[in-house]
KOLMAR-293948 format. One record per residue: residue in one letter; x, y, z of N, C-alpha, C, CB in turn. Coordinates in steps of 0.02 Angstrom, whole numbers, padded with zeros to 5 digits, always signed. Glycine has a CB too. Layout:
residues N
AXYZXYZXYZXYZ ...
***
This chain:
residues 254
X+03384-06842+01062+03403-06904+01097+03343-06936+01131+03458-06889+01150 X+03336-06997+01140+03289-07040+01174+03301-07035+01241+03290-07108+01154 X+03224-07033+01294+03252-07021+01352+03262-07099+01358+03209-06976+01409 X+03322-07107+01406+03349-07186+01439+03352-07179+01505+03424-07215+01418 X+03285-07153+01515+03283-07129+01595+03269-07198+01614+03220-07066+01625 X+03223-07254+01591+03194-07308+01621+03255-07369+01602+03112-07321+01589 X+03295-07357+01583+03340-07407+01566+03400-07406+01650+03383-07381+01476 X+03396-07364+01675+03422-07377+01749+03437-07442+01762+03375-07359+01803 X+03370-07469+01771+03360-07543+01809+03412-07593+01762+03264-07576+01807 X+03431-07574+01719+03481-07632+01691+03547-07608+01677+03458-07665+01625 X+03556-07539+01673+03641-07509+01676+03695-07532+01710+03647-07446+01701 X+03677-07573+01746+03735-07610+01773+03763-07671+01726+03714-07639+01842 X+03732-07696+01684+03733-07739+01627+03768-07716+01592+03683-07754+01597 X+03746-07645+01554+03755-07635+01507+03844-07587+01517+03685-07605+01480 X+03870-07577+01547+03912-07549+01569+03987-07613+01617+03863-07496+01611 X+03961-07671+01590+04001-07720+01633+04082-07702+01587+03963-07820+01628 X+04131-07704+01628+04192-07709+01598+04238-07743+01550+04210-07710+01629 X+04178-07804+01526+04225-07821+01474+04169-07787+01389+04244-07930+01483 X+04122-07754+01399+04086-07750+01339+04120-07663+01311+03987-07760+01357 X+04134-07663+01246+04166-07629+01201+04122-07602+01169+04205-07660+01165 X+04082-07642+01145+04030-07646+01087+03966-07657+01105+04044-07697+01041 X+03959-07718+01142+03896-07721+01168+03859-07687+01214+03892-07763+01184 X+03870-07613+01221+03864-07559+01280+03796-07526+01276+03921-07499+01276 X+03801-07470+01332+03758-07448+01338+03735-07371+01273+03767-07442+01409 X+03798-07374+01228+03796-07335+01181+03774-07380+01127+03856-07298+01172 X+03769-07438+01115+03745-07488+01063+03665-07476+01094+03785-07580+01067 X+03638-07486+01122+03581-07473+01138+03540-07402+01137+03584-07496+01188 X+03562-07346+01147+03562-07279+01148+03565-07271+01065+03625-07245+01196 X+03597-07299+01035+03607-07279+00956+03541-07333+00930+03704-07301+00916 X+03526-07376+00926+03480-07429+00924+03411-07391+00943+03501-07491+00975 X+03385-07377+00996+03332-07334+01015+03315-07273+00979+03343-07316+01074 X+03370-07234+00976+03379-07163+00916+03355-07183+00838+03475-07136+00907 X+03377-07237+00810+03368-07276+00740+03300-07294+00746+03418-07345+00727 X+03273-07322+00788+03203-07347+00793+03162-07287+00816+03196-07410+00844 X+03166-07245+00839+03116-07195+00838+03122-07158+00771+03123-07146+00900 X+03191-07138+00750+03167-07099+00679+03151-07150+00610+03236-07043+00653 X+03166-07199+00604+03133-07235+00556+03073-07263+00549+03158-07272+00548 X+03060-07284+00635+03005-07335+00627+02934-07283+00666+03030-07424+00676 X+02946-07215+00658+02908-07190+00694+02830-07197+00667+02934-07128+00703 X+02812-07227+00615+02724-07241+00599+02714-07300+00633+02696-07254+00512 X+02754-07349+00682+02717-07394+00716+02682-07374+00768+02751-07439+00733 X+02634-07410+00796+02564-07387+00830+02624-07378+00908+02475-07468+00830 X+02604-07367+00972+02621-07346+01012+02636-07407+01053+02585-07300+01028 X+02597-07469+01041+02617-07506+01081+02661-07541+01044+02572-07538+01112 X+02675-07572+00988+02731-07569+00954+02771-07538+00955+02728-07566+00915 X+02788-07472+00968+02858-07442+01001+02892-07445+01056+02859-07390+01005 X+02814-07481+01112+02837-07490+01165+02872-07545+01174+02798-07485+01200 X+02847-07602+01146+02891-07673+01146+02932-07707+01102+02859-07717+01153 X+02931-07627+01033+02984-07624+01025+03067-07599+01063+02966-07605+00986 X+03062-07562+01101+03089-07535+01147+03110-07547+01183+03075-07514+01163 X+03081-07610+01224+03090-07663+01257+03139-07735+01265+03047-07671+01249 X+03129-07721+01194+03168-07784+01171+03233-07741+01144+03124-07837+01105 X+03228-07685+01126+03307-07669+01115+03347-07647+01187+03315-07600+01058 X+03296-07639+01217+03335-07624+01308+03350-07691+01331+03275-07584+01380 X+03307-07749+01306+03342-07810+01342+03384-07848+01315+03303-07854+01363 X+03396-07848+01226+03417-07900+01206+03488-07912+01199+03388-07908+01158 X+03531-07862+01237+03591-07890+01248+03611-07883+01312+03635-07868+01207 X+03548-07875+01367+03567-07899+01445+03622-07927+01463+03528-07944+01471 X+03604-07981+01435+03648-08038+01472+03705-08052+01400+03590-08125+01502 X+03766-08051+01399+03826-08044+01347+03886-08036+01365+03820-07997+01307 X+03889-08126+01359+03958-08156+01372+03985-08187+01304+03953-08215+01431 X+04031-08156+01277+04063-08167+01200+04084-08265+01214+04159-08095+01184 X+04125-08284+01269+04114-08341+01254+04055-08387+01250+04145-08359+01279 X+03993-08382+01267+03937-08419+01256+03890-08407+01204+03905-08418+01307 X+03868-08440+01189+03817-08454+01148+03721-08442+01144+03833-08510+01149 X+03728-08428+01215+03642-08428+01243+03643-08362+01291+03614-08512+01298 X+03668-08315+01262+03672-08236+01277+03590-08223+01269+03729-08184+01215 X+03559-08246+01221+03478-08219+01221+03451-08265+01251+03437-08207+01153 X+03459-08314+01247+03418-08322+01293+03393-08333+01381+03410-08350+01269 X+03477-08305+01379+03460-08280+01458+03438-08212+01460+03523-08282+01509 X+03445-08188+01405+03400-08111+01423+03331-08096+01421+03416-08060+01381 X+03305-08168+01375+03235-08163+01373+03227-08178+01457+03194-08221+01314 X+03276-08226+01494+03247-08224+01566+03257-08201+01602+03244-08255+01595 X+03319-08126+01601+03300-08071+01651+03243-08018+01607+03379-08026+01679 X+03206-08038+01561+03163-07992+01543+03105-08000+01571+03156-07987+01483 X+03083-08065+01587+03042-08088+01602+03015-08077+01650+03048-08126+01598 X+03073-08101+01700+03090-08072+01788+03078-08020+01778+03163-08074+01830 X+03105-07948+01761+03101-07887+01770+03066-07858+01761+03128-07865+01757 X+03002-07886+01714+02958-07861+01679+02896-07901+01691+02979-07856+01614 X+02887-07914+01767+02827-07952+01774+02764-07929+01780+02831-07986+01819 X+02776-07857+01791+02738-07792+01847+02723-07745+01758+02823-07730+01937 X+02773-07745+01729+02751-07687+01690+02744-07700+01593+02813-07626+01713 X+02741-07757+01598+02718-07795+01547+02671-07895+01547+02789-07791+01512 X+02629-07878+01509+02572-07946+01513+02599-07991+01484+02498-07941+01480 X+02582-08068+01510+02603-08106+01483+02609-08114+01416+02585-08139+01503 X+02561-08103+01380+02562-08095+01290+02624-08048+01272+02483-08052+01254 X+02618-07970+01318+02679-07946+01297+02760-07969+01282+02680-07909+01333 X+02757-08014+01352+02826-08027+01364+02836-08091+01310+02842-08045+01450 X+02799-08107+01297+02801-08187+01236+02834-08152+01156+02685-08230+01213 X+02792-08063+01160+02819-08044+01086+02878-08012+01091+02774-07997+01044 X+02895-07983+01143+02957-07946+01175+03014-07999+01161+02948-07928+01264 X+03004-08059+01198+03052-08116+01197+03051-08156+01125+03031-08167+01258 X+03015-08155+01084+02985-08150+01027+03052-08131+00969+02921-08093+01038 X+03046-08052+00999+03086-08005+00951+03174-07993+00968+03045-07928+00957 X+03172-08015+01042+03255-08041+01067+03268-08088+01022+03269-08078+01147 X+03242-08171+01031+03262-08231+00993+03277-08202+00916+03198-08293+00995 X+03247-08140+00901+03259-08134+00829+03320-08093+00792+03201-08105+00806 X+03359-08088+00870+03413-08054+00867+03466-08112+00852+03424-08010+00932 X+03440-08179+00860+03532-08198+00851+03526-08235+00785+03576-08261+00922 X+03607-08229+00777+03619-08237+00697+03578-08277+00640+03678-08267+00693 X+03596-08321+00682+03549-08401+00662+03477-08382+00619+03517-08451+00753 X+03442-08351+00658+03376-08339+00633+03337-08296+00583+03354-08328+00674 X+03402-08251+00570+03412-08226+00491+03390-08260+00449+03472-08219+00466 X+03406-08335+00438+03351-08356+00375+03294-08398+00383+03384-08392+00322 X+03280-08372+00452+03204-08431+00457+03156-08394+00407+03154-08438+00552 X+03157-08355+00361+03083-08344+00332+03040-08284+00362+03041-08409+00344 X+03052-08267+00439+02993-08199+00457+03017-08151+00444+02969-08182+00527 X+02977-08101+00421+02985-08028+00389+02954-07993+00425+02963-08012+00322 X+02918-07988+00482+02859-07959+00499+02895-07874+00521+02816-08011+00567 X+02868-07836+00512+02868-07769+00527+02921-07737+00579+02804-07758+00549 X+02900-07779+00642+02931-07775+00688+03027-07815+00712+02874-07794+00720 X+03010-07887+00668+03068-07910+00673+03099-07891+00626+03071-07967+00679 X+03100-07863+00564+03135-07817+00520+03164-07772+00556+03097-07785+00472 X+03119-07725+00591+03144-07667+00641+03206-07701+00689+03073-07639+00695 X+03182-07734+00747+03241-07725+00771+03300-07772+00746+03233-07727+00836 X+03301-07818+00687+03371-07826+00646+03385-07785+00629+03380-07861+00597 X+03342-07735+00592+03377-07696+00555+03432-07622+00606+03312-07669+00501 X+03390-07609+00656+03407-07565+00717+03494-07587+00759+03332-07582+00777 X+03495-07665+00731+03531-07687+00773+03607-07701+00735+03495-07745+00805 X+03593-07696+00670+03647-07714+00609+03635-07641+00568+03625-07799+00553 X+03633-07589+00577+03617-07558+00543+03679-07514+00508+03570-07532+00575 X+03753-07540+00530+03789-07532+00485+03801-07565+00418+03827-07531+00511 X+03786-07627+00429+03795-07668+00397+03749-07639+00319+03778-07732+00439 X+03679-07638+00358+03629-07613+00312+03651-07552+00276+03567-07599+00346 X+03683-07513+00303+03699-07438+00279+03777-07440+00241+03699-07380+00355 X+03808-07508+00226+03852-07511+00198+03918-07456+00212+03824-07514+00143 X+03912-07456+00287+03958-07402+00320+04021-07434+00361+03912-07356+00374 X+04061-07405+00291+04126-07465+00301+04167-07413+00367+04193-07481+00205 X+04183-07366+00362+04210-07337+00431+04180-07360+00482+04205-07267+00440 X+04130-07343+00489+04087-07358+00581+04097-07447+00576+03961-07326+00589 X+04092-07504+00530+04094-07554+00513+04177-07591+00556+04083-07545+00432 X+04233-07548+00522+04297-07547+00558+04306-07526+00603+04337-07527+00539 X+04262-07461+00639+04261-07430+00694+04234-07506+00753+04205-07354+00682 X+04176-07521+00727+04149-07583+00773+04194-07651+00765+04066-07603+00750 X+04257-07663+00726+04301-07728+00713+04337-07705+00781+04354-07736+00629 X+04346-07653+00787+04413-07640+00840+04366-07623+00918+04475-07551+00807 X+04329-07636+00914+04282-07647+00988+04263-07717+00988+04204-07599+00994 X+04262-07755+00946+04235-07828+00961+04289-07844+00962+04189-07870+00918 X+04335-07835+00928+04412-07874+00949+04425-07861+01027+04486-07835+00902 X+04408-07792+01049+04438-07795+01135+04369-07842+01167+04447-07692+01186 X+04319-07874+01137+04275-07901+01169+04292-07955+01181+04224-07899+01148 X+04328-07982+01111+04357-08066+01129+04422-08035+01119+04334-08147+01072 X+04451-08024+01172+04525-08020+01204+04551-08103+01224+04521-07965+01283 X+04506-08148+01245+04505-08203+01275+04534-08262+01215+04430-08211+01305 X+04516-08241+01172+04538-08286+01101+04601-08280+01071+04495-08270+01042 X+04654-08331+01049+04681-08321+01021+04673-08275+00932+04696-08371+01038 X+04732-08212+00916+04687-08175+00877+04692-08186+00804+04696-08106+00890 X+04724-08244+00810+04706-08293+00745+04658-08317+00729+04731-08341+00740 X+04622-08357+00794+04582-08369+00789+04521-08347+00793+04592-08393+00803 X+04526-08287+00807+04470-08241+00830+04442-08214+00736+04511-08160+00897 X+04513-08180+00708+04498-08154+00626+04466-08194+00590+04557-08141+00583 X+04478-08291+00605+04449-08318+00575+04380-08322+00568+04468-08352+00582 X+04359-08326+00667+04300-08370+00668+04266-08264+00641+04273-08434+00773 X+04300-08236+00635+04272-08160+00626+04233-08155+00560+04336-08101+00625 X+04293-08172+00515+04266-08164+00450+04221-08208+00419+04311-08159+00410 X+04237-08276+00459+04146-08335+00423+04107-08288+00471+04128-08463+00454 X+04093-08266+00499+04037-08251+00546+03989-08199+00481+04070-08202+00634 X+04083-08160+00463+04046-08082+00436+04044-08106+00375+04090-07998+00442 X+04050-08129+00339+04040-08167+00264+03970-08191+00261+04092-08236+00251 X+03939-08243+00292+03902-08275+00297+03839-08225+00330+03930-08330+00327 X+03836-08192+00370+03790-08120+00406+03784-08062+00336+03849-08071+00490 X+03859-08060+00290+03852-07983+00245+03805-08010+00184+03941-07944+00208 X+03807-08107+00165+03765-08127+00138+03703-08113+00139+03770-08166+00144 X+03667-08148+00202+03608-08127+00217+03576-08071+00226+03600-08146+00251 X+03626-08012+00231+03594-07945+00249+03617-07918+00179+03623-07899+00326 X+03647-07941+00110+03659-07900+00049+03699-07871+00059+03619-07862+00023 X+03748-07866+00086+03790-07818+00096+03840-07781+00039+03825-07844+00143 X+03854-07731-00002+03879-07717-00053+03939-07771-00046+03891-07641-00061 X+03961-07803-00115+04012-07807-00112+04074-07806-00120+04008-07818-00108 X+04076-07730-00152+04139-07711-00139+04159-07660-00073+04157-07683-00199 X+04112-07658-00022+04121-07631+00060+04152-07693+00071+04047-07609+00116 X+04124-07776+00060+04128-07839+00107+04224-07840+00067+04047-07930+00085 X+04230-07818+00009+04288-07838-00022+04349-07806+00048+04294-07798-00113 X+04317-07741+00026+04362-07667+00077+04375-07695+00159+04294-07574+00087 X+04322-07735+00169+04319-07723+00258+04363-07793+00259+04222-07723+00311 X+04330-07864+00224+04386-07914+00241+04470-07891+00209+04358-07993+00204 X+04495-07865+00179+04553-07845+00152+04603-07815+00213+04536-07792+00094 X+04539-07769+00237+04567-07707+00310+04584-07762+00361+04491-07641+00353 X+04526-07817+00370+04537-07876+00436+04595-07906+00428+04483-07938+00442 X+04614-07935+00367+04640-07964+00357+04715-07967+00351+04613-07973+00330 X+04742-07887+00335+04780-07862+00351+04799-07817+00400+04786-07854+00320 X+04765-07811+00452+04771-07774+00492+04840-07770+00568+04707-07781+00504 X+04872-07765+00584+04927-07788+00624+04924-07752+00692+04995-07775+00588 X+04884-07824+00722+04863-07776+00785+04926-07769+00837+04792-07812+00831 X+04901-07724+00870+04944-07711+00934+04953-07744+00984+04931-07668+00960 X+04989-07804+00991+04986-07831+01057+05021-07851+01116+04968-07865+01052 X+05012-07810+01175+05066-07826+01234+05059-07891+01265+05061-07775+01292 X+05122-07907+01313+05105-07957+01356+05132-07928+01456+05152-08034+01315 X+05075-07959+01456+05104-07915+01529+05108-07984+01577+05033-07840+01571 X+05185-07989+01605+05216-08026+01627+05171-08037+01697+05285-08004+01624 X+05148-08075+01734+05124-08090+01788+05154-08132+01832+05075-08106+01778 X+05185-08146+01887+05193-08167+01946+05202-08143+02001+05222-08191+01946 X+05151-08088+02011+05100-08081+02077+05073-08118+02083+05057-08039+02087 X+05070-08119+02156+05047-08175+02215+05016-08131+02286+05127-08227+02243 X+04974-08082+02285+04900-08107+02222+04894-08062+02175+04814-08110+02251 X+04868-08071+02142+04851-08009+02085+04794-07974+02128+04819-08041+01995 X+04829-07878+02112+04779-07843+02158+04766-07763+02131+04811-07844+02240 X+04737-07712+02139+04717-07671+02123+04769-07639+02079+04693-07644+02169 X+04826-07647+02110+04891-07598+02079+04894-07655+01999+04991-07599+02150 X+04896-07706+01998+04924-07721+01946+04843-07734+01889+04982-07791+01966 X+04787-07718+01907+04725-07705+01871+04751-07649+01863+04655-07711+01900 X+04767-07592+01874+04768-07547+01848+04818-07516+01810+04752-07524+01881 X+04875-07545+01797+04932-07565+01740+04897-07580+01690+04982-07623+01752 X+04848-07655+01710+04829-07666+01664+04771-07626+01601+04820-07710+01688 X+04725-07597+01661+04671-07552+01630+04695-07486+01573+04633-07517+01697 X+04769-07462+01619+04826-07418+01572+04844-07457+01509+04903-07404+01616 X+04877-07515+01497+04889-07530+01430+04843-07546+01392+04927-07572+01422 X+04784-07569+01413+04731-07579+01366+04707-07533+01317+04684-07592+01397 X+04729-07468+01346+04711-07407+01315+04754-07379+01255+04710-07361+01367 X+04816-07428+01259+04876-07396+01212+04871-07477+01164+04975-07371+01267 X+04831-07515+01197+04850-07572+01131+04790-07614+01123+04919-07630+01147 X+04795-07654+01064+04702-07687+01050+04709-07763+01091+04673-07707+00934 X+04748-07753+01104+04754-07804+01153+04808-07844+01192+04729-07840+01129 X+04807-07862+01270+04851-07893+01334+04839-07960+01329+04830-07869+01411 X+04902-08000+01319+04891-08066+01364+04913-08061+01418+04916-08124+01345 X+04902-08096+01454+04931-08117+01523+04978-08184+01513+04867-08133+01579 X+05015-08167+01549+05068-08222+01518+05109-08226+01604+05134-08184+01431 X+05119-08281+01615+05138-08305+01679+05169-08377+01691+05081-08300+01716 X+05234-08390+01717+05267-08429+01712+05229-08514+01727+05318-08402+01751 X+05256-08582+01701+05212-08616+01724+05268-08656+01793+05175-08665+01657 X+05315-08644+01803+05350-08651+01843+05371-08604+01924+05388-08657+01802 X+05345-08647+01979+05347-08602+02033+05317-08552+02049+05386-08584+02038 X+05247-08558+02011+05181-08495+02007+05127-08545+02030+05157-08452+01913 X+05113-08528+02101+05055-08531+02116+05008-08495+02169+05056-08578+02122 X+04975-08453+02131+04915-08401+02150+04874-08416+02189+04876-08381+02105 X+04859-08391+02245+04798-08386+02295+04746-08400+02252+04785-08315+02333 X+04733-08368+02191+04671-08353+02140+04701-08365+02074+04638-08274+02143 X+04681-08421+02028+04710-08396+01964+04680-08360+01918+04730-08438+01931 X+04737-08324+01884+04740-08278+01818+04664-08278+01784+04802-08312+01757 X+04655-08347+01764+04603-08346+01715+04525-08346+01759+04614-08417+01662 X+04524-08356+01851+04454-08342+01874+04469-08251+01878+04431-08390+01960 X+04506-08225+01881+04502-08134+01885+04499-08117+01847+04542-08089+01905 X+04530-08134+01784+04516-08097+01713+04497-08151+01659+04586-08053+01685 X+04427-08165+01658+04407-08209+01634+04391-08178+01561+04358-08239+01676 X+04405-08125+01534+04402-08105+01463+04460-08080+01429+04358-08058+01456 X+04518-08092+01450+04575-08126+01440+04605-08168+01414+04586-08137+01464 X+04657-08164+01382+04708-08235+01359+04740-08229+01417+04766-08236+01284 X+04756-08283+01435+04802-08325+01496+04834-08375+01469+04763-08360+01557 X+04910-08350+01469+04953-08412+01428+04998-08435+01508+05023-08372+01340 X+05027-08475+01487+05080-08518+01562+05128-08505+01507+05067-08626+01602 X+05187-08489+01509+05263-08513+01473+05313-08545+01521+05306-08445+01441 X+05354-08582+01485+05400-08607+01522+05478-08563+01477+05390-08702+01522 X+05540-08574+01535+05576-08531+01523+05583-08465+01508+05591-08547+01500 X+05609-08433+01470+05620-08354+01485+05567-08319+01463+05682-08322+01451 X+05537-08265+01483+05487-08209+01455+05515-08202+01379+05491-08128+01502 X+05566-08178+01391+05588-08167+01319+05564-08200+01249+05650-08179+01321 X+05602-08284+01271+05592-08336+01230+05508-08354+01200+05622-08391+01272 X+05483-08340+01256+05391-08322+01246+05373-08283+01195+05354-08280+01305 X+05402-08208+01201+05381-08173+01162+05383-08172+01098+05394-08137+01175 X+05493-08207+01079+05498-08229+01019+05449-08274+00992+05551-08252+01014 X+05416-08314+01022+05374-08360+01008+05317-08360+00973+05362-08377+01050 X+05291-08288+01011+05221-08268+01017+05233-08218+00935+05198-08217+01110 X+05283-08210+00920+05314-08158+00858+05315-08205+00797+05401-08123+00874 X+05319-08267+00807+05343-08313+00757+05261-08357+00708+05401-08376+00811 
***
C-alpha cells in the first residue's frame, strides 16, 4: 500500500458525505496503480505525479461543471510552501487533463497518459464487474437527478468516453444492456418535519443503505420549513406533491 500519510491536509474533502465514488478509496487505488505501473518515472515525476492525483478531485460537486478547476485552486493555495511555481503550473497541468473534454485534444505525453490512465483504469482494463460495481456508486452520487435522467445523460457520457478510451465492445455492449435494464431501488421518504433534524437524517442515512436511492418528497400544501429540504440535502431529489402520498407514489410508478 502507498503511504497516504501526507494526504491528511485534504481528508476532509475526500470523505465529504455525498461522494460514493469520488473518495478517498478512488484516490488510494489511483496512487497504488501509479506506483506499480509507472514506477521507471524519474522521482520528481512521481512526485507531481502524486500530486495531482491527491488533488484532482478536491473539490467534487456532481452538479457542476468546474470541479477541476477549483481544485487546481485549492492546489495552489495549499501547495505554496511545498511546491515551485513551475511545479504547480505542471501539477495543475495534469488535473485540467483529468476532465473529459480533453481526451481528444491531441497530448500523449508520458505523464498525462499516466494519470488518465490511473484515473479510468477500469475502463482501460475492460473490467466490466468493478465497471458496474462503480455504476452503482455514481448513481448514489447523483441521487439529486431525476433517474431517468441521470441513465441518460449516463450512457452519452459512457459511450462517447468508451470511444475515446477503445473500450472492447462487447464489455460497452454488456455494461449499457446491465444500465439499461437495471431496476433500481427506490424509496420515498415522506417529509413534513418542521425542522428537519438529526433523528430524521438518520432514518434517512438507514435507508440509503437498503436502497440506490431516497427522494424526499414533501407536501406542497401547508409545508413551510424553518430551512428548506433542498438547502439540507442538497444531493437529493426534492419533489413537492400535492394531494395524497399515495397518489405520488402511484405516480412516481407510472
Amino acid at each position: 500500500m502507498v503511504n497516504v500519510t501526507g494526504m491528511l491536509d485534504v481528508y476532509d474533502y475526500y470523505s465529504q458525505p455525498h461522494r460514493y465514488y469520488h473518495n478517498e478509496h478512488h484516490i488510494r487505488d489511483m496512487l497504488n496503480l501509479a506506483h506499480k505501473r509507472y514506477s521507471d518515472l524519474t522521482e520528481e515525476d512521481m512526485k507531481l505525479l502524486e500530486y495531482a492525483i491527491k488533488y484532482h478531485d478536491v473539490i467534487y460537486d456532481p452538479r457542476r461543471q468546474d470541479n477541476e478547476i477549483r481544485s487546481v485552486e485549492v492546489m495552489r493555495a495549499n501547495c505554496k510552501h511545498s511546491l515551485t511555481d513551475t511545479e504547480r503550473d505542471r501539477v495543475a497541468d495534469l488535473i485540467m487533463a483529468t476532465v473529459p473534454a480533453s481526451y481528444t485534444d491531441g497530448r500523449n505525453s508520458t505523464m498525462i497518459e499516466a494519470i488518465r490512465y490511473v484515473d479510468c483504469s477500469t475502463l482501460y482494463h475492460d473490467d466490466l464487474p468493478k465497471m458496474i460495481y462503480n455504476f452503482h456508486r455514481l448513481m448514489k452520487e447523483f441521487q439529486f437527478c431525476d433517474y431517468i435522467d441521470f441513465i441518460k445523460g449516463h450512457l452519452d457520457f459512457f459511450r462517447a468516453f468508451a470511444k475515446v478510451l477503445r473500450v472492447d465492445p462487447t464489455v460497452q455492449e454488456y455494461y449499457i444492456q446491465y444500465v439499461e435494464s437495471y431496476k433500481p431501488r427506490i424509496a420515498v421518504f415522506a417529509l413534513s418535519a418542521n425542522p428537519f433534524h438529526i433523528g430524521h437524517m438518520s432514518v434517512l442515512e438507514q435507508a440509503e443503505r437498503v436502497f440506490d436511492k431516497v427522494i424526499i418528497a414533501h407536501p406542497n400544501e401547508g409545508y413551510d420549513p424553518l430551512v428548506r429540504a433542498e438547502d439540507i440535502l442538497p444531493f437529493h431529489q426534492v419533489v413537492g406533491f400535492n394531494g395524497l402520498l399515495t397518489d405520488f407514489i402511484e405516480y412516481l410508478q407510472n
